[in-house]
SEMARDREN-833741 format. One record per atom (N, C-alpha, C, O, CB): residue number from 1; residue in one letter; chain; z, x, y. Coordinates in steps of 0.05 Angstrom, whole numbers, plus 32768, in hexadecimal, padded with zeros to 4 digits. Glycine has a CB too. Example, Ala and Ser with C-alpha at 12.3 -4.5 7.8 and 13.67 -1.06 7.14 Angstrom:
2
+-----+---+---+------+------+------+
!   k ! r ! c !   c3 !   c1 !   c2 !
+-----+---+---+------+------+------+
!   1 ! A ! A ! 809C ! 8108 ! 7F8E !
!   1 ! A ! A ! 809C ! 80F6 ! 7FA6 !
!   1 ! A ! A ! 809C ! 8108 ! 7FBE !
!   1 ! A ! A ! 80A9 ! 811D ! 7FBE !
!   1 ! A ! A ! 80B5 ! 80E2 ! 7FA7 !
!   2 ! S ! A ! 808E ! 8101 ! 7FD3 !
!   2 ! S ! A ! 808F ! 8111 ! 7FEB !
!   2 ! S ! A ! 809D ! 8102 ! 8001 !
!   2 ! S ! A ! 80A1 ! 810C ! 8017 !
!   2 ! S ! A ! 8072 ! 811A ! 7FF4 !
+-----+---+---+------+------+------+
***
This chain:
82
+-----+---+---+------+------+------+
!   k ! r ! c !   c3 !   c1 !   c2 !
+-----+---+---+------+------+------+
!   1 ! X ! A ! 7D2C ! 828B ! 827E !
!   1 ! X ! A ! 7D43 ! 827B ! 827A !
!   1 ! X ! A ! 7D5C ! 828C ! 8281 !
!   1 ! X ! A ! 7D5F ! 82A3 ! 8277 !
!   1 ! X ! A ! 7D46 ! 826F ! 825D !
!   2 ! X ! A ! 7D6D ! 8281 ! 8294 !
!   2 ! X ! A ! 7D82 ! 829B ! 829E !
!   2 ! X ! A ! 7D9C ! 828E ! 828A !
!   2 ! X ! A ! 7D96 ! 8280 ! 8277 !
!   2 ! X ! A ! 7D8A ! 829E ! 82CB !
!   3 ! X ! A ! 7DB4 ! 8293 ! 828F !
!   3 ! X ! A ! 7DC6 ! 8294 ! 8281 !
!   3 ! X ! A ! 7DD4 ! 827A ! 827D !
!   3 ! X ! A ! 7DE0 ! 8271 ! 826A !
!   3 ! X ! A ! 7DD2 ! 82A6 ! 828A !
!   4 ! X ! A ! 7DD0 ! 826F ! 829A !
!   4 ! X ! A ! 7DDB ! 8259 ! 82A1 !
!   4 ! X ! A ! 7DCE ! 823D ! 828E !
!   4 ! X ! A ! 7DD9 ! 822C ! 8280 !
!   4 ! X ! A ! 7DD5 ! 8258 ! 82C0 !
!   5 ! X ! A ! 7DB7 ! 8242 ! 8295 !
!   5 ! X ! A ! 7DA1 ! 822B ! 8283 !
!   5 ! X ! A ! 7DA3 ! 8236 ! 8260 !
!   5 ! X ! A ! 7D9A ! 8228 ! 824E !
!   5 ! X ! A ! 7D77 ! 822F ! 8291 !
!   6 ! X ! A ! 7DAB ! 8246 ! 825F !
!   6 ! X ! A ! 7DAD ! 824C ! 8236 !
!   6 ! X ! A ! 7DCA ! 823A ! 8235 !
!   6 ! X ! A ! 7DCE ! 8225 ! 8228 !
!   6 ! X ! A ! 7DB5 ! 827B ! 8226 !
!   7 ! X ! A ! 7DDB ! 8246 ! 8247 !
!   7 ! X ! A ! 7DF9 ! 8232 ! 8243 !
!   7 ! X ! A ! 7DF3 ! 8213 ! 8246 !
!   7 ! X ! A ! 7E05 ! 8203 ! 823F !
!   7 ! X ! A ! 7E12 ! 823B ! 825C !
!   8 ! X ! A ! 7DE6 ! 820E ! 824D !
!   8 ! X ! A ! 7DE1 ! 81ED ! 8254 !
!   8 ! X ! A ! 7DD5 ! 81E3 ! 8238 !
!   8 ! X ! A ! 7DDE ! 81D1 ! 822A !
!   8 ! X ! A ! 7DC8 ! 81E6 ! 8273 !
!   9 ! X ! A ! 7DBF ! 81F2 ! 8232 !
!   9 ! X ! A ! 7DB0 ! 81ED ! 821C !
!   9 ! X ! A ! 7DBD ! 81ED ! 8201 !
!   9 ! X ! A ! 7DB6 ! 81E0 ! 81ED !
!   9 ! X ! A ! 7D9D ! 81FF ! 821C !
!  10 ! X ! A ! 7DD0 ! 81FD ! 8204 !
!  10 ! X ! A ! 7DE4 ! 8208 ! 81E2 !
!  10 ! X ! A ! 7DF3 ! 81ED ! 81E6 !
!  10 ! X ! A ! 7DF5 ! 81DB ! 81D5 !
!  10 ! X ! A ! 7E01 ! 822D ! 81E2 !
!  11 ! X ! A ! 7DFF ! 81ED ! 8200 !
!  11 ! X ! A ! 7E1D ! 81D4 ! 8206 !
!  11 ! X ! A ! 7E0E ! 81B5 ! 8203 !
!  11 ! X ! A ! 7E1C ! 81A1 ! 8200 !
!  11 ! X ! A ! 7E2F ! 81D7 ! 8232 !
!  12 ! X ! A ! 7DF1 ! 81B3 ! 8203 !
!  12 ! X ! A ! 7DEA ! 8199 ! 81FF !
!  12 ! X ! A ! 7DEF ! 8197 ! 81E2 !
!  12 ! X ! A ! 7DFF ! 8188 ! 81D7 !
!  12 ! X ! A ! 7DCE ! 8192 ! 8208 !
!  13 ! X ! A ! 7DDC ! 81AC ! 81D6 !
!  13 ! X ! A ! 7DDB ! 81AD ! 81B5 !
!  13 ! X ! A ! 7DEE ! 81AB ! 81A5 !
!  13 ! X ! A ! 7DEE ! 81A1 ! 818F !
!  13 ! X ! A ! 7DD2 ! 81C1 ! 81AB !
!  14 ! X ! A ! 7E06 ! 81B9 ! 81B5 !
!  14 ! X ! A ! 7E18 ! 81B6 ! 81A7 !
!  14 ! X ! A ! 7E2A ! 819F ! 819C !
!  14 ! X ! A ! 7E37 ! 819E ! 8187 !
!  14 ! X ! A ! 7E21 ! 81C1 ! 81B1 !
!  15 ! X ! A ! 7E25 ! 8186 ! 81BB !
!  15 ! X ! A ! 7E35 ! 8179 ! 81C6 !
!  15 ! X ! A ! 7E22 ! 8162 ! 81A8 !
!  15 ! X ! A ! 7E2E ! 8152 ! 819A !
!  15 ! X ! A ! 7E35 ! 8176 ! 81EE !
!  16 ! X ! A ! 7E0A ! 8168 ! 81A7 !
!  16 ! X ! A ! 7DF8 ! 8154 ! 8199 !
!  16 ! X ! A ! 7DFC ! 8156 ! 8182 !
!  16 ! X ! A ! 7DF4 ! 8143 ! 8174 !
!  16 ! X ! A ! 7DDE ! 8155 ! 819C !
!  17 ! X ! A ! 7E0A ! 816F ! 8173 !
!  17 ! X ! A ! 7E12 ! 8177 ! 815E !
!  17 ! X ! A ! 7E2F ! 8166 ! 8156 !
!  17 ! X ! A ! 7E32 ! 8159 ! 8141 !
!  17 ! X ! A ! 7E13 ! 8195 ! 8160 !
!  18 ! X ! A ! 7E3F ! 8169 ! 8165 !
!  18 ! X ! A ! 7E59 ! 8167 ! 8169 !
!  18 ! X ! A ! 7E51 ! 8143 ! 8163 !
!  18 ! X ! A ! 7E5A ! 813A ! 814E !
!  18 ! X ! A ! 7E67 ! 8177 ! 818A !
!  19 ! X ! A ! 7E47 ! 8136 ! 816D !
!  19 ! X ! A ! 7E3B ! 811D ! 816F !
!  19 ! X ! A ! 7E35 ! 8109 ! 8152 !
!  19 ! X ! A ! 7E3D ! 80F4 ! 8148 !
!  19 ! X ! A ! 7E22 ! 8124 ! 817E !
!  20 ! X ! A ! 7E21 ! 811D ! 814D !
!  20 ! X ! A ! 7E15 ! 811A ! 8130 !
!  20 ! X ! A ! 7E20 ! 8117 ! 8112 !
!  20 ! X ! A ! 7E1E ! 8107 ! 8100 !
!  20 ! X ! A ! 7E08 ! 812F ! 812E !
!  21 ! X ! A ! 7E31 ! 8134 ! 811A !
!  21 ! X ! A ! 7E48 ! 812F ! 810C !
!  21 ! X ! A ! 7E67 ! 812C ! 8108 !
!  21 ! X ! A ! 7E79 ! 8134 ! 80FA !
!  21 ! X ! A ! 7E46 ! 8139 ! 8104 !
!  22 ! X ! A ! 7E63 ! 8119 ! 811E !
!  22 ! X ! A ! 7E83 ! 810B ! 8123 !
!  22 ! X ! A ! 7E76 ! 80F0 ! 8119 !
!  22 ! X ! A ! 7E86 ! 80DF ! 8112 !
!  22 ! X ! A ! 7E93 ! 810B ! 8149 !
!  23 ! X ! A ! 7E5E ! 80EB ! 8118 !
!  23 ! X ! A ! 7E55 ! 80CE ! 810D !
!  23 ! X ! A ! 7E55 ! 80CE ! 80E9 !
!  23 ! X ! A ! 7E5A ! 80BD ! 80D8 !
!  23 ! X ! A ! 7E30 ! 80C7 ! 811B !
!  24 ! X ! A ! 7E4F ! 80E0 ! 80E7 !
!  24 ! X ! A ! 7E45 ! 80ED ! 80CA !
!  24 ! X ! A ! 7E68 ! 80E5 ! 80BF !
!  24 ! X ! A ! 7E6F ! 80D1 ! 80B3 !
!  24 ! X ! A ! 7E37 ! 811C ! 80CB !
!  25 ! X ! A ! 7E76 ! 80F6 ! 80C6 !
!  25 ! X ! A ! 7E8D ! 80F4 ! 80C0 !
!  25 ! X ! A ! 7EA1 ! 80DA ! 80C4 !
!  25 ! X ! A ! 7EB0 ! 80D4 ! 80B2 !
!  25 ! X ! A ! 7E94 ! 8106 ! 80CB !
!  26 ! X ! A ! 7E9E ! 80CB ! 80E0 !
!  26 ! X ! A ! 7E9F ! 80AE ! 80D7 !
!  26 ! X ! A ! 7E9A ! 80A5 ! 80BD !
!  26 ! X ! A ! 7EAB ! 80A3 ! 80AB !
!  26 ! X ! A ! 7E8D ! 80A0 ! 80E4 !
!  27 ! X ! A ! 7E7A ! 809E ! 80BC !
!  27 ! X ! A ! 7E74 ! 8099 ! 80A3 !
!  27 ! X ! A ! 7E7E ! 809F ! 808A !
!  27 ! X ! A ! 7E85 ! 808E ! 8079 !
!  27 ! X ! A ! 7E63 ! 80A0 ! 80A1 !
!  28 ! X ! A ! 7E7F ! 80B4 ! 808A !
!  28 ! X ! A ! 7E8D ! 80BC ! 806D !
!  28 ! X ! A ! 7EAC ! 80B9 ! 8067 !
!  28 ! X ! A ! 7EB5 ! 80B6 ! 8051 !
!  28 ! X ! A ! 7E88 ! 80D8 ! 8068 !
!  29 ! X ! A ! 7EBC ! 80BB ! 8082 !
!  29 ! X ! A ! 7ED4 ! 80B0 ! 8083 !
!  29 ! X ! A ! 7ED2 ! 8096 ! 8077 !
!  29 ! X ! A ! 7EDC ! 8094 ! 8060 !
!  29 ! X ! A ! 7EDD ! 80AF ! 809C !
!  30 ! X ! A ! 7EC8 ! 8082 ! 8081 !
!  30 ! X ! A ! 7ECA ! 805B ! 807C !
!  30 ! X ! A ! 7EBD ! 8051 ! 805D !
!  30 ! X ! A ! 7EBE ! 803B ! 8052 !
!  30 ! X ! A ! 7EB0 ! 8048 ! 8099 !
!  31 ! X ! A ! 7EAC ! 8075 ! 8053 !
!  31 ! X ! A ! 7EA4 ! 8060 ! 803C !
!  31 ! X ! A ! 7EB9 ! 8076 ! 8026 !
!  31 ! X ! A ! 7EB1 ! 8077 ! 800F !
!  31 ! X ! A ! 7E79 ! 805C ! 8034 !
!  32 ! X ! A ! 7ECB ! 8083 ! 802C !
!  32 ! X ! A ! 7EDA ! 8092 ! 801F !
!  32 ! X ! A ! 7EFC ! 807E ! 801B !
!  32 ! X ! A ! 7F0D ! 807F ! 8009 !
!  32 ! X ! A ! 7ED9 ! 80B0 ! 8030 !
!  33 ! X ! A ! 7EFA ! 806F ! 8032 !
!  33 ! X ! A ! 7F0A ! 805D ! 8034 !
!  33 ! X ! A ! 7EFC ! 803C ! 8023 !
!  33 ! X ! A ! 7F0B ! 802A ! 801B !
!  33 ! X ! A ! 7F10 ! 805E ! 8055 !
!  34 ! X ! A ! 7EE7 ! 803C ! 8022 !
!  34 ! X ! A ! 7EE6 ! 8024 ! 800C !
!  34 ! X ! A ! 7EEA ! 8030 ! 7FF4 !
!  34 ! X ! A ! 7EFA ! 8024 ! 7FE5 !
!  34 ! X ! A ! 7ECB ! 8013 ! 8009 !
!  35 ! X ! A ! 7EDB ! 804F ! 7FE9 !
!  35 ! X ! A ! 7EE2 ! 8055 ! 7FDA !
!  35 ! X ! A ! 7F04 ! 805B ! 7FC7 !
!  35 ! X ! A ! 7F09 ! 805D ! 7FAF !
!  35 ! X ! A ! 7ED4 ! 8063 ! 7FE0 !
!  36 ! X ! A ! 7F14 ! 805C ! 7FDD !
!  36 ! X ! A ! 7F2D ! 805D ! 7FD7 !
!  36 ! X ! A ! 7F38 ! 8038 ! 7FD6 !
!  36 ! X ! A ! 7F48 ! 802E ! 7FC6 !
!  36 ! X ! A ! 7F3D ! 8072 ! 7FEE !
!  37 ! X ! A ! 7F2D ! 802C ! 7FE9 !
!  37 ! X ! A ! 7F36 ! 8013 ! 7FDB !
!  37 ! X ! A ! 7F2A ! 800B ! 7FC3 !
!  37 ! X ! A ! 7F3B ! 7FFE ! 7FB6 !
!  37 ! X ! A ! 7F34 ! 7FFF ! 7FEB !
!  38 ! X ! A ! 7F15 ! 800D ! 7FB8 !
!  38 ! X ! A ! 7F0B ! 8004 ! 7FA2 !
!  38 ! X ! A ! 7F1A ! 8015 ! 7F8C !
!  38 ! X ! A ! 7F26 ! 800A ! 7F7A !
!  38 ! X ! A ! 7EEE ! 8006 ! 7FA4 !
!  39 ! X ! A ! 7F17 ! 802E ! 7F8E !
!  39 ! X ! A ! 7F3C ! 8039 ! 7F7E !
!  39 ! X ! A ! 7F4F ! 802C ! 7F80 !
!  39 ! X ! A ! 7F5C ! 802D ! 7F6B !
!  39 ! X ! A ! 7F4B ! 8053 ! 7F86 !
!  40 ! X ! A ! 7F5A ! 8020 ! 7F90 !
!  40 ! X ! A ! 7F77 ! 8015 ! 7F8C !
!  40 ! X ! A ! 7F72 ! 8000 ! 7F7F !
!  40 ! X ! A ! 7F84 ! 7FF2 ! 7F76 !
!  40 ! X ! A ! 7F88 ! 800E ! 7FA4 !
!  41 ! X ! A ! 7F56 ! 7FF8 ! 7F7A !
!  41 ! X ! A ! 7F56 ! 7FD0 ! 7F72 !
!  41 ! X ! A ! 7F4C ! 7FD9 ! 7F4F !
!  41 ! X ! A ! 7F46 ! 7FCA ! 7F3D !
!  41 ! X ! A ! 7F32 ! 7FB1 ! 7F8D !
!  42 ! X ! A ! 7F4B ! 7FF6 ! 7F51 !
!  42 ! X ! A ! 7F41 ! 7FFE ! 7F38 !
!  42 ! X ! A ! 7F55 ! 8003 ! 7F2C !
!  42 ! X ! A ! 7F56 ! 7FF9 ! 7F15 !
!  42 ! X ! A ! 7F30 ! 8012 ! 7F35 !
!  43 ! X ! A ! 7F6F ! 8015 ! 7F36 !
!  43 ! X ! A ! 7F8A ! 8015 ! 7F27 !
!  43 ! X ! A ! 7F9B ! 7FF6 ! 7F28 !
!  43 ! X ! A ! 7FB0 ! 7FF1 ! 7F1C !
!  43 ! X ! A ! 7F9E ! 802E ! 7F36 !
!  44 ! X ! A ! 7F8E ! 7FE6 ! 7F35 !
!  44 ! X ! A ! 7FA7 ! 7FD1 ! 7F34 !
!  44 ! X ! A ! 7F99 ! 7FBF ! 7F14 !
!  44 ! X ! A ! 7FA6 ! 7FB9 ! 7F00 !
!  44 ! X ! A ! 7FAA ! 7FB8 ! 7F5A !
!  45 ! X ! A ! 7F81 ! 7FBC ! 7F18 !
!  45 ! X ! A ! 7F72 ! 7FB6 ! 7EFE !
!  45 ! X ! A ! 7F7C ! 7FC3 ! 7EE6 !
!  45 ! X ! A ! 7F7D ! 7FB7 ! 7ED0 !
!  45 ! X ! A ! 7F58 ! 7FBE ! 7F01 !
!  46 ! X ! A ! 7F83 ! 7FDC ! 7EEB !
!  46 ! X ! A ! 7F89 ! 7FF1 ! 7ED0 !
!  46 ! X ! A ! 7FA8 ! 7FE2 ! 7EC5 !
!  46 ! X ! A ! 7FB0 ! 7FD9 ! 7EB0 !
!  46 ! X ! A ! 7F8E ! 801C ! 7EDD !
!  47 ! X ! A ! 7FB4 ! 7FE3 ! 7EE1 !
!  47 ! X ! A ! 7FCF ! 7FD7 ! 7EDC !
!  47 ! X ! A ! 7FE0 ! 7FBA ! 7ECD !
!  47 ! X ! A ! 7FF6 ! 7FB5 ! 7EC3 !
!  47 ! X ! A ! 7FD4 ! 7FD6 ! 7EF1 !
!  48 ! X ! A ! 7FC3 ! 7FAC ! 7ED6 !
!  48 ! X ! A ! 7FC3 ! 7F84 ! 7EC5 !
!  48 ! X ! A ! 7FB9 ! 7F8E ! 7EB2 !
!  48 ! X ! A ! 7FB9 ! 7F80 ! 7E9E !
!  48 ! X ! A ! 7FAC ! 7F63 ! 7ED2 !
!  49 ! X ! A ! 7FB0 ! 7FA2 ! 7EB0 !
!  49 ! X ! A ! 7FA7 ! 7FA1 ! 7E8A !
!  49 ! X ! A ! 7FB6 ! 7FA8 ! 7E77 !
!  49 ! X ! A ! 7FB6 ! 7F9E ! 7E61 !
!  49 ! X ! A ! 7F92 ! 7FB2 ! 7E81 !
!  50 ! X ! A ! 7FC4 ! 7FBC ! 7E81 !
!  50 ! X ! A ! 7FDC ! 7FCC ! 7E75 !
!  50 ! X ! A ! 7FF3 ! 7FB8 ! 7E6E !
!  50 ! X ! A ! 7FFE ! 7FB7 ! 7E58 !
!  50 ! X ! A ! 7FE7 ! 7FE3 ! 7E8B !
!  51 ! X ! A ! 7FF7 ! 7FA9 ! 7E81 !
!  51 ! X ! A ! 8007 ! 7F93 ! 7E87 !
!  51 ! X ! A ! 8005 ! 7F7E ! 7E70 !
!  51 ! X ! A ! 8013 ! 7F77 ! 7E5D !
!  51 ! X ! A ! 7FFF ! 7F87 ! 7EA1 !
!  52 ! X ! A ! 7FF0 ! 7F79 ! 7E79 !
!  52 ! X ! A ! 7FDF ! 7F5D ! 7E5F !
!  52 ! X ! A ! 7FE4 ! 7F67 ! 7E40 !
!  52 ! X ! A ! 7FF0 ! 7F5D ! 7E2D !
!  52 ! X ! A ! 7FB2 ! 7F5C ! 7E60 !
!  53 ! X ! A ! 7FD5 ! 7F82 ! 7E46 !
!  53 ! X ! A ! 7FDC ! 7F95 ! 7E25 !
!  53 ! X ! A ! 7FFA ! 7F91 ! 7E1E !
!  53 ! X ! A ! 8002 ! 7F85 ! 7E09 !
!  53 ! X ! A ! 7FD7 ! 7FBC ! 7E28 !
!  54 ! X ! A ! 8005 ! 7F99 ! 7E2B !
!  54 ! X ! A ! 802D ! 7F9A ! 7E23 !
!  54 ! X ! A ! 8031 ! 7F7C ! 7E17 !
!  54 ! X ! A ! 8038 ! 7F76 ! 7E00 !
!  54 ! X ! A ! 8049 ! 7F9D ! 7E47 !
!  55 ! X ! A ! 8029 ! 7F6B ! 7E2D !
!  55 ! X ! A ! 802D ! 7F54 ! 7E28 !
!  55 ! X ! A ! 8024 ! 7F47 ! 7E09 !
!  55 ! X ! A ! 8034 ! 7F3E ! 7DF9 !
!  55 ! X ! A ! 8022 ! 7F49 ! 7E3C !
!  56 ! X ! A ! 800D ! 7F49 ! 7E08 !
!  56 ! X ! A ! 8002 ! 7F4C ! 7DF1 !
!  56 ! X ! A ! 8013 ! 7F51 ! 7DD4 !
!  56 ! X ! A ! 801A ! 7F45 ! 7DC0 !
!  56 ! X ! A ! 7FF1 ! 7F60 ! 7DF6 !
!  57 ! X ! A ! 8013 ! 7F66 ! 7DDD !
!  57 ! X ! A ! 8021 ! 7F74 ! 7DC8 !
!  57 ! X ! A ! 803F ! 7F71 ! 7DBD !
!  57 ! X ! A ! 8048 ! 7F74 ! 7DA6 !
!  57 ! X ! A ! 801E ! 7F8C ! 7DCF !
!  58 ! X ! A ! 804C ! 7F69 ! 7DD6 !
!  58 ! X ! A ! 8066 ! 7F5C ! 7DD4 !
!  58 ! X ! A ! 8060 ! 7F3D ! 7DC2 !
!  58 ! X ! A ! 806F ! 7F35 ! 7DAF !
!  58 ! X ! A ! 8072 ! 7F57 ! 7DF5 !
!  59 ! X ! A ! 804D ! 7F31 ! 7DC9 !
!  59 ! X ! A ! 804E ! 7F1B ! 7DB9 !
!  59 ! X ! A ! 804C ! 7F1B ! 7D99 !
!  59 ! X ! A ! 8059 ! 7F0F ! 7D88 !
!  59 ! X ! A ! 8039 ! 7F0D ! 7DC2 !
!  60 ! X ! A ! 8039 ! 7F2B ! 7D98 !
!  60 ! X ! A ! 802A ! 7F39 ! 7D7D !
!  60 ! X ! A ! 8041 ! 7F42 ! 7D72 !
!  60 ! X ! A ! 8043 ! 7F42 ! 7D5A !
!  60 ! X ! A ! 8011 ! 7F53 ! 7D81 !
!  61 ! X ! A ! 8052 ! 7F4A ! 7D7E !
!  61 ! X ! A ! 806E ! 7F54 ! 7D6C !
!  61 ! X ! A ! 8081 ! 7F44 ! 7D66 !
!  61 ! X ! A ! 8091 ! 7F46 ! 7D53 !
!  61 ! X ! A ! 807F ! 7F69 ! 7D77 !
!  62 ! X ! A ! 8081 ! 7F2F ! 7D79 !
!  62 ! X ! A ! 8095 ! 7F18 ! 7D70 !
!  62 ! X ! A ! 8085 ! 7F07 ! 7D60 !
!  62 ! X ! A ! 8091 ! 7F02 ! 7D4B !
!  62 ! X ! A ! 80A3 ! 7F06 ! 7D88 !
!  63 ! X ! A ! 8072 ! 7EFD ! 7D61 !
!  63 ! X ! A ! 805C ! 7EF2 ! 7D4C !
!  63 ! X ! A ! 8068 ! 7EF9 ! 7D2F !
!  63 ! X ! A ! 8077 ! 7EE9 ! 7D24 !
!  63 ! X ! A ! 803B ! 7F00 ! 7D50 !
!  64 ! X ! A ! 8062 ! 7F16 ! 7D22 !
!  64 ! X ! A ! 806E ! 7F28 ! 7D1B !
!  64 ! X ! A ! 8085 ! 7F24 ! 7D0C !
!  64 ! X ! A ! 8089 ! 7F23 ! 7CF4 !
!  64 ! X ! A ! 8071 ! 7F34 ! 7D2E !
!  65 ! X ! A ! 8095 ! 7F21 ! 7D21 !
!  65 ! X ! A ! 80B4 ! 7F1C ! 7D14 !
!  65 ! X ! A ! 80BB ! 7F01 ! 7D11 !
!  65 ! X ! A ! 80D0 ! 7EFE ! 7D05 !
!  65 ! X ! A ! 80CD ! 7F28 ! 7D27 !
!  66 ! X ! A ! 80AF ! 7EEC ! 7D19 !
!  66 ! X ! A ! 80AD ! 7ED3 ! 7D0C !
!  66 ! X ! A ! 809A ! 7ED0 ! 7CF5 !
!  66 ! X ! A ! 809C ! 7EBD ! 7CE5 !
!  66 ! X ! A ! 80A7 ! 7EC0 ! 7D1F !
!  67 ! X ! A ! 808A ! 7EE0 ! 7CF4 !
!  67 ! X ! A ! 8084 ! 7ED1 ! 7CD0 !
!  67 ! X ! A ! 8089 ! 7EE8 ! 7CC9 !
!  67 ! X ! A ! 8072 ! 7EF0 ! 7CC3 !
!  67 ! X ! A ! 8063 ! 7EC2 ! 7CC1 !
!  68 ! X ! A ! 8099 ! 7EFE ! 7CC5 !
!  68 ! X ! A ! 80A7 ! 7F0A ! 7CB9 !
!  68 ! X ! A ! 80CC ! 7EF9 ! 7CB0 !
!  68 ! X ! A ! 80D9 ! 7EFF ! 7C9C !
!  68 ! X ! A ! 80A5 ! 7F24 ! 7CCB !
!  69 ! X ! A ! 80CF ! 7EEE ! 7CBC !
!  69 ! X ! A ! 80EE ! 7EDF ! 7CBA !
!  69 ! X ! A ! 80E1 ! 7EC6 ! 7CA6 !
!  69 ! X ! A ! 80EB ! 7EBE ! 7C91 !
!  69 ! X ! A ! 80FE ! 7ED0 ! 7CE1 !
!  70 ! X ! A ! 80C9 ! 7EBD ! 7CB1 !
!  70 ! X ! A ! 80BB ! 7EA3 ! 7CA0 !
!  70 ! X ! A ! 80C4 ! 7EA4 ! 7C84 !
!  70 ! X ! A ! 80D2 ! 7E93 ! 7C78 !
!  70 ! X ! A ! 8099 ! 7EA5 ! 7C9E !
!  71 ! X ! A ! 80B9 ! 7EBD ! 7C7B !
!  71 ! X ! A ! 80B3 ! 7EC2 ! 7C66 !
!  71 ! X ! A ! 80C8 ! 7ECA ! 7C54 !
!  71 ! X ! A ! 80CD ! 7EC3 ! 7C3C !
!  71 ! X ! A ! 80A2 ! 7ED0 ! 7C69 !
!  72 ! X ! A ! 80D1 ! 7ED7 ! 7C5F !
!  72 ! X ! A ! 80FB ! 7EE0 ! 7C61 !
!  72 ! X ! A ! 80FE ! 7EC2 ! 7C54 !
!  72 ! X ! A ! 80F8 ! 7EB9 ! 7C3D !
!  72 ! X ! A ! 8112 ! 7EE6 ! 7C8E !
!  73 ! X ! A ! 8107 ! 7EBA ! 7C63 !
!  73 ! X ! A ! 8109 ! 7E9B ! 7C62 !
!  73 ! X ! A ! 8102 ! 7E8D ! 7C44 !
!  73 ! X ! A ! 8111 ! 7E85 ! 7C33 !
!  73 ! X ! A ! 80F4 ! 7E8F ! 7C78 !
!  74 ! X ! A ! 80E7 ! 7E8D ! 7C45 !
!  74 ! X ! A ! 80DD ! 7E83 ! 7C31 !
!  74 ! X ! A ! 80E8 ! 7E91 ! 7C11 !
!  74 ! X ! A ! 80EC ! 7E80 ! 7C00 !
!  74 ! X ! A ! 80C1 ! 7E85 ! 7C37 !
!  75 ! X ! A ! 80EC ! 7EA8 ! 7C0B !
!  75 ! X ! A ! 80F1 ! 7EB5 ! 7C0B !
!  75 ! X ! A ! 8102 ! 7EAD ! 7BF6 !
!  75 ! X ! A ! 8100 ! 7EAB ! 7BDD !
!  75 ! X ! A ! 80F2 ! 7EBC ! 7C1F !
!  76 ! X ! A ! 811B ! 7EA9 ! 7C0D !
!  76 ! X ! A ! 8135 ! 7EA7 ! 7C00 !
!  76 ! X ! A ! 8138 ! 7E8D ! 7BF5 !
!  76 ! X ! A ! 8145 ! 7E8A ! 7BE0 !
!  76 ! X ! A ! 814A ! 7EAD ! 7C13 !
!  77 ! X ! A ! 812D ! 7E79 ! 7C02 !
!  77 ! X ! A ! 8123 ! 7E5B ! 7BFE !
!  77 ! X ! A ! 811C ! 7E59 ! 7BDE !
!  77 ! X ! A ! 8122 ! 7E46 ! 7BD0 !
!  77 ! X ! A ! 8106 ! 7E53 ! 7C12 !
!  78 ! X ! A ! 810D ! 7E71 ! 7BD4 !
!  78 ! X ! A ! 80F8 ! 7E6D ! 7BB9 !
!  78 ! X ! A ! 8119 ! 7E79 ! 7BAA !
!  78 ! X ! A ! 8125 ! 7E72 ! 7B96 !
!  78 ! X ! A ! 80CE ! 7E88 ! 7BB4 !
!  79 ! X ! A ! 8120 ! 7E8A ! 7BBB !
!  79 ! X ! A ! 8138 ! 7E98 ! 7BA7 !
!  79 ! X ! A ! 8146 ! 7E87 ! 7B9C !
!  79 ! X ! A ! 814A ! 7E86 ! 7B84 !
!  79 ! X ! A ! 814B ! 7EAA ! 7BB2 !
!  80 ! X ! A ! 8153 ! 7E71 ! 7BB3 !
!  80 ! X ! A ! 816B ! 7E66 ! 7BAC !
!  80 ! X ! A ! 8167 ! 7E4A ! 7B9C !
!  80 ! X ! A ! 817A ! 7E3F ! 7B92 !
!  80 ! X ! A ! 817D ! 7E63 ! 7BC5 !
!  81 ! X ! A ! 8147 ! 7E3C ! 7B9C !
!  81 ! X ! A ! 8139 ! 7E30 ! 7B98 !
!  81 ! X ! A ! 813E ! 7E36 ! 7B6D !
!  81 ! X ! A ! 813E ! 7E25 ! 7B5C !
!  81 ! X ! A ! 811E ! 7E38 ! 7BAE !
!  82 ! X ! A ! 8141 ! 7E48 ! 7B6A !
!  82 ! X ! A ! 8139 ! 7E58 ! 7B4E !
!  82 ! X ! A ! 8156 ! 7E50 ! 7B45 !
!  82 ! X ! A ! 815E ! 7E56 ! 7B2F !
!  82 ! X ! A ! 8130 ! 7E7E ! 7B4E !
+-----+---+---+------+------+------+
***
């Protein structure tokens, strides 16, 4: 094998290498990219919950402060009632 035919032989292999894993890497690019969309649909999820929670909780506090006043109310009702 003279010099010429090793260079042909390396430059195929190489070229088949180069090939292989430019596909490889495709691949893992496109499912790294669902993987990042399925993160974003995972923080936006995180986000309606957080949301919902506040919400929640905002109600739960005015709930709260209406039968807290109720009772206020009543309250003074029994007082002045006396």
């Amino acid at each position: 094998m003279n010099v010429q035919e090793l260079y042909d032989l390396l430059s195929k292999q190489l070229t088949e290498m180069e090939t292989r894993y430019t596909k490889r890497f495709e691949v893992l690019e496109s499912q790294l990219g669902s993987v990042d969309s399925r993160l974003r649909n995972v923080e936006i999820d995180i986000a309606e919950i957080k949301g919902r929670k506040a919400g929640w909780e905002s109600a739960r506090n005015w709930i709260a402060t209406g039968i807290s006043l109720v009772a206020l109310g009543v309250a003074i009702a029994v007082a002045l009632w006396k």
